[in-house]
Structure formats: C-alpha cells, structure tokens
N, C-alpha and C positions, 0 to 999 in steps of 0.2 A: 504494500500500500504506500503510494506516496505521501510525503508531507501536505500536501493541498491536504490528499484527504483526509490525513487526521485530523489535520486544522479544523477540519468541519464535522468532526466528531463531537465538539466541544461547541454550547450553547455563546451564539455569536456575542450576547452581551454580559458571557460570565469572563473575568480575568481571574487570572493566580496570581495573590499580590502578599508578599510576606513585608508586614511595618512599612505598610506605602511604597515598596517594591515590587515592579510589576516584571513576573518571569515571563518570557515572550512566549508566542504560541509556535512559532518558530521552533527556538530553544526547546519546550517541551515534545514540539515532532520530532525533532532531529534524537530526545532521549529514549522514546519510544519504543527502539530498536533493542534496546536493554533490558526489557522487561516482558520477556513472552507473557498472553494471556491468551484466557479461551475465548476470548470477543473483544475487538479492538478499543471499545469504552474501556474495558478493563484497563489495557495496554496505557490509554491515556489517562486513566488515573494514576497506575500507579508510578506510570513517569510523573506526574506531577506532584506525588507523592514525597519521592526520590527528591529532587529540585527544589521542595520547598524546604526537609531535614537540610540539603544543603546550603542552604537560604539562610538559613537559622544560624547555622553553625559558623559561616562563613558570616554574617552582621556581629555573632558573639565573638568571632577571632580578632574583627578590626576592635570591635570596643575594648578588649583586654590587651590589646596591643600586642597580638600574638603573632607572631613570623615563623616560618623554617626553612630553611634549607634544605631544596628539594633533593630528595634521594632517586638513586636507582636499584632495579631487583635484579636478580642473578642473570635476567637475559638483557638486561641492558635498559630496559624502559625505564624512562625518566618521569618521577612526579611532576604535575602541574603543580603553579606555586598555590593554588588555591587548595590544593589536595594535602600538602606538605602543611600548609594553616590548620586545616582542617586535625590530621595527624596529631598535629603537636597541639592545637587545643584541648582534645580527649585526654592527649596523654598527660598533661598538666591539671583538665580539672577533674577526669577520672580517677578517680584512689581507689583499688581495691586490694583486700589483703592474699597472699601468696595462698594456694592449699596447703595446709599443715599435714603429716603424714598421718594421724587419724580420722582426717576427711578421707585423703586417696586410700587406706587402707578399708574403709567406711563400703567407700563406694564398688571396692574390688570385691568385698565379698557381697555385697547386695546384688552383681552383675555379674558373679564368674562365669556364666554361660557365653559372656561374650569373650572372656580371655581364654580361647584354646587356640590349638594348634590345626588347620583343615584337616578334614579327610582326605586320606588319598584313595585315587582307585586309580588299578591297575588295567586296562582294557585294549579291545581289539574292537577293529569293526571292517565292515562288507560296504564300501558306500555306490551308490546307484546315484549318481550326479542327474537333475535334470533343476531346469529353474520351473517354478508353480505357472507362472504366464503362457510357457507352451505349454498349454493342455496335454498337447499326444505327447511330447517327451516326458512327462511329468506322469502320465498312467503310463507309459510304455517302463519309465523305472519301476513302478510300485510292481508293476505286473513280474519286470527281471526279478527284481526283489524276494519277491513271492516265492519265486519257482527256485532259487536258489533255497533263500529255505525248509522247501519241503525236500531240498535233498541232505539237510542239515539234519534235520529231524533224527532221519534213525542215526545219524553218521555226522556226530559234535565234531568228531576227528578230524572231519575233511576242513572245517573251519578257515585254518591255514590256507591249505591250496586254492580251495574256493573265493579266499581273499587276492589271493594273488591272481587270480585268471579276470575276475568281477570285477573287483575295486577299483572306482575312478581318484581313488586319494592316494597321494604319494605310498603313505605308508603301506598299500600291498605289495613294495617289495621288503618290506619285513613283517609278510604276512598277516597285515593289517593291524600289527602290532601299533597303539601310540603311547607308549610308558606311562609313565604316573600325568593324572590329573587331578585337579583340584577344583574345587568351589567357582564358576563364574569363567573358566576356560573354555567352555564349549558352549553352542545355546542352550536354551533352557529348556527345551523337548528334548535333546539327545543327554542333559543332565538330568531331568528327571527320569528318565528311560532306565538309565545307571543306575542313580540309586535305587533305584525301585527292585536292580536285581542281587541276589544272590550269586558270590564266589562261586567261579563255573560253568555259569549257567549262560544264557544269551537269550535276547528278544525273541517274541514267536509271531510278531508281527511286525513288518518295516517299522520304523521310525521318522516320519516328516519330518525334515528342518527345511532351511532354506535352502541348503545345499542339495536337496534329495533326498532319496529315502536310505536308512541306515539299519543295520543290521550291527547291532553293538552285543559285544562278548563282557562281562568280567571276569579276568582275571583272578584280582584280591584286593580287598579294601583293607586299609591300613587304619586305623579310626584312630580321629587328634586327641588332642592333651589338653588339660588344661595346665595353663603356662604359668609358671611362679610369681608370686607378687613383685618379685623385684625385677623379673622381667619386663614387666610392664606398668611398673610407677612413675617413670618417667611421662610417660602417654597418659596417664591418667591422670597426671598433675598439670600436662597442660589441657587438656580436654575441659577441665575444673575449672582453669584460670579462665580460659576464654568464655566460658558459657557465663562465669559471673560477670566478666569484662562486658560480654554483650547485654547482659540485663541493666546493669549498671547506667550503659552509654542510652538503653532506652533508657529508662530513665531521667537520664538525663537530658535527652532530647525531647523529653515529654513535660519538665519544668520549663524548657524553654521556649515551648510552643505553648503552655500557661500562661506565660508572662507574654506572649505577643498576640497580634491582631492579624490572624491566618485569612486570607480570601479566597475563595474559588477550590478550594482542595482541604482536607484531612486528611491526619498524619495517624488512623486509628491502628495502623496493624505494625506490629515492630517487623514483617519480610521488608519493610524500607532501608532498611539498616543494612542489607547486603549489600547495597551498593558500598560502603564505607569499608 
C-alpha cells in the first residue's frame, strides 16, 4: 500500500499532536512499514503509537538536557542522534535493581521444564520430491510413495536400498540416513511424524511436507536433560533484568504521557515499546 493510501486511512481532520507537536501524516506512512497488522487501520495506529512514545521521550531528553553519542552495533549501523537521546535518557532515568541469585534460582526451579537439553532423534527417510501446485507430480509422489511402502511392509530391511534407488534427497547415498536431529530442524509434519514414532519403526503412510511426500524411519531417540542451575544463571539473570527493565520503561513512559496532552492517538498497549 502506498503512502497516499495510508494517509487516507486516517480521519482527514484528526492530527497526532504530542504538547502542540504535530507528527506528520507523512512521517507516520512512511513508519507504517514497521509494524505489520491484520488491517491497515491497525498498521496506522500503531505507527502512531510508536511516534508518539517517541515524541514523548524525545520533548523529555531536550528538557533534561540529555545528549549521547551515537553508537554503532557489531554490523556497523550507526544510531540516529535522536535514538542515542532516547538510549541515554532511559538509561539515566530508568533504575532498576540487578537479579539477586534467589530470584534466578526462584525462577529456575519454578521453570525447569524449560532448562533441558533437546531431544535427539536418530532417523532415515525415503523422500518423493514433488511441489503441492503440480497436482499430477504431487499424486504421482504420494502414489511412488505408497507403492514403495507396501514393499517395506513385510521387508523393514530393504529400507536402505529402497532409499537409495527412490530418494530425491541427497542423503540416499547414505541410504537415506540424516544423523541426529533436533527440535525445529525439519518442518513440523515431518517432526511430528518423528516423534510420534517409536525406535525402529517407520511411517505407514507418506508424510506431506513441502518438499513431498516422506517416508521417515527412526532410528533412536536420545531424550535431553535437564541442565544444571549454573549452566544456565547467567541466561536467567539476564532474561530477569530485561523483562523488569521493560516494565519499568513502560512505566515510565506511561507517567509521561500522564503528564502531557496526547492528540489523535493512544499509547494503551506496552507492544509500542518494541520499537525502543
């Protein structure tokens, strides 16, 4: 969508104006772009959203006479000077205290399910390559597919060869072996497919993914760990600091839109805060 037409999303005689500040409608098509939404109203609110927290923040840096010297990140981008204002004003009037280690230790045992180690699985597969948009190449796989393993059936053994003769993925030349996997390496039909089976055993009906239809074996599954507290205190002490850091800066961003005279937009949900 162009800028004209977002422009014309927005009620011709409402402006967004933060303390007699008027942000252009311009400026807010052009921010737009930053803030997918399921409907373009959406999109231009909560660009103007965005715009106005930085409105705020940006009238609070000149009044406390705040400056900084703009930084760059590991790939070289350089902050705007307004960005580097913005930085150094939270980090001066933001104060929050460090986690202490019976917070992260607090928090490690209320969550250990999420400190382990993946599952691995060990796996083979048979793949039948066709994309879903050709129809006939797409049943003409399922149908290879098929016939392949009803020759699996009495005869698991042949698995190997039949991988090697069949498979359109590299790995049938090591017999359609592809070593250990983990969690989120494959799509998510050929990983539920997996887990769903038992050490041994293999699918008894293709597998649709994008790539075609599959024919997946396992191996062995390896099942994770959960991983020592001090493995993971560091991660958990930052994960702590940042999430009070974020409540915090709402907060604070929400006294300062107290104390001022907002037009044309609200700042009601703290997802504005990502932009920062």
């Amino acid at each position: 969508m162009t800028c004209a037409a977002h422009q014309a999303i927005l009620p011709k005689g409402e402006r967004v104006r933060v303390n007699g500040i008027t942000i252009g409608r311009d400026v807010i098509a052009r921010e737009v772009q930053h803030h997918p939404a399921r409907t373009p109203i959406d999109a231009w609110k909560a660009a103007a959203q965005a715009l106005v927290v930085r409105e705020l923040l940006l009238q609070e840096a000149r009044r406390l006479d705040i400056f900084a010297e703009p930084t760059a990140d590991s790939d070289g981008r350089r902050e705007a000077a307004d960005e580097a204002a913005i930085r150094a004003l939270i980090t001066r009037e933001v104060k929050t205290l460090e986690p202490n280690e019976a917070s992260c230790r607090h928090y490690y045992e209320y969550n250990i399910r999420r400190f382990r180690s993946p599952d691995i699985y060990e796996a083979a597969h048979i793949l039948f390559a066709a994309a879903e948009r050709d129809a006939q190449a797409y049943e003409q796989a399922r149908t290879d597919a098929q016939a392949v393993l009803a020759q699996l059936q009495p005869r698991p053994d042949r698995f190997a060869e039949l991988a090697q003769l069949h498979s359109d993925c590299p790995s049938a030349a090591q017999a359609g072996n592809l070593g250990q996997i983990t969690s989120g390496q494959t799509t998510p039909e050929f990983e539920r497919a997996l887990v769903a089976l038992a050490p041994g055993s293999f699918t008894r009906e293709p597998v649709a993914t994008r790539y075609g239809f599959h024919i997946i074996r396992l191996d062995r599954r390896i099942d994770g760990r959960e991983l020592p507290y001090e493995l993971v205190a560091e991660q958990i002490a930052l994960y702590l600091k940042e999430n009070v850091q974020r409540r915090a800066t709402t907060q604070y961003i929400a006294r300062l839109a107290s104390q001022s005279t907002i037009e044309g937009a609200q700042i009601a949900t703290p997802e504005v805060l990502r932009v920062f």
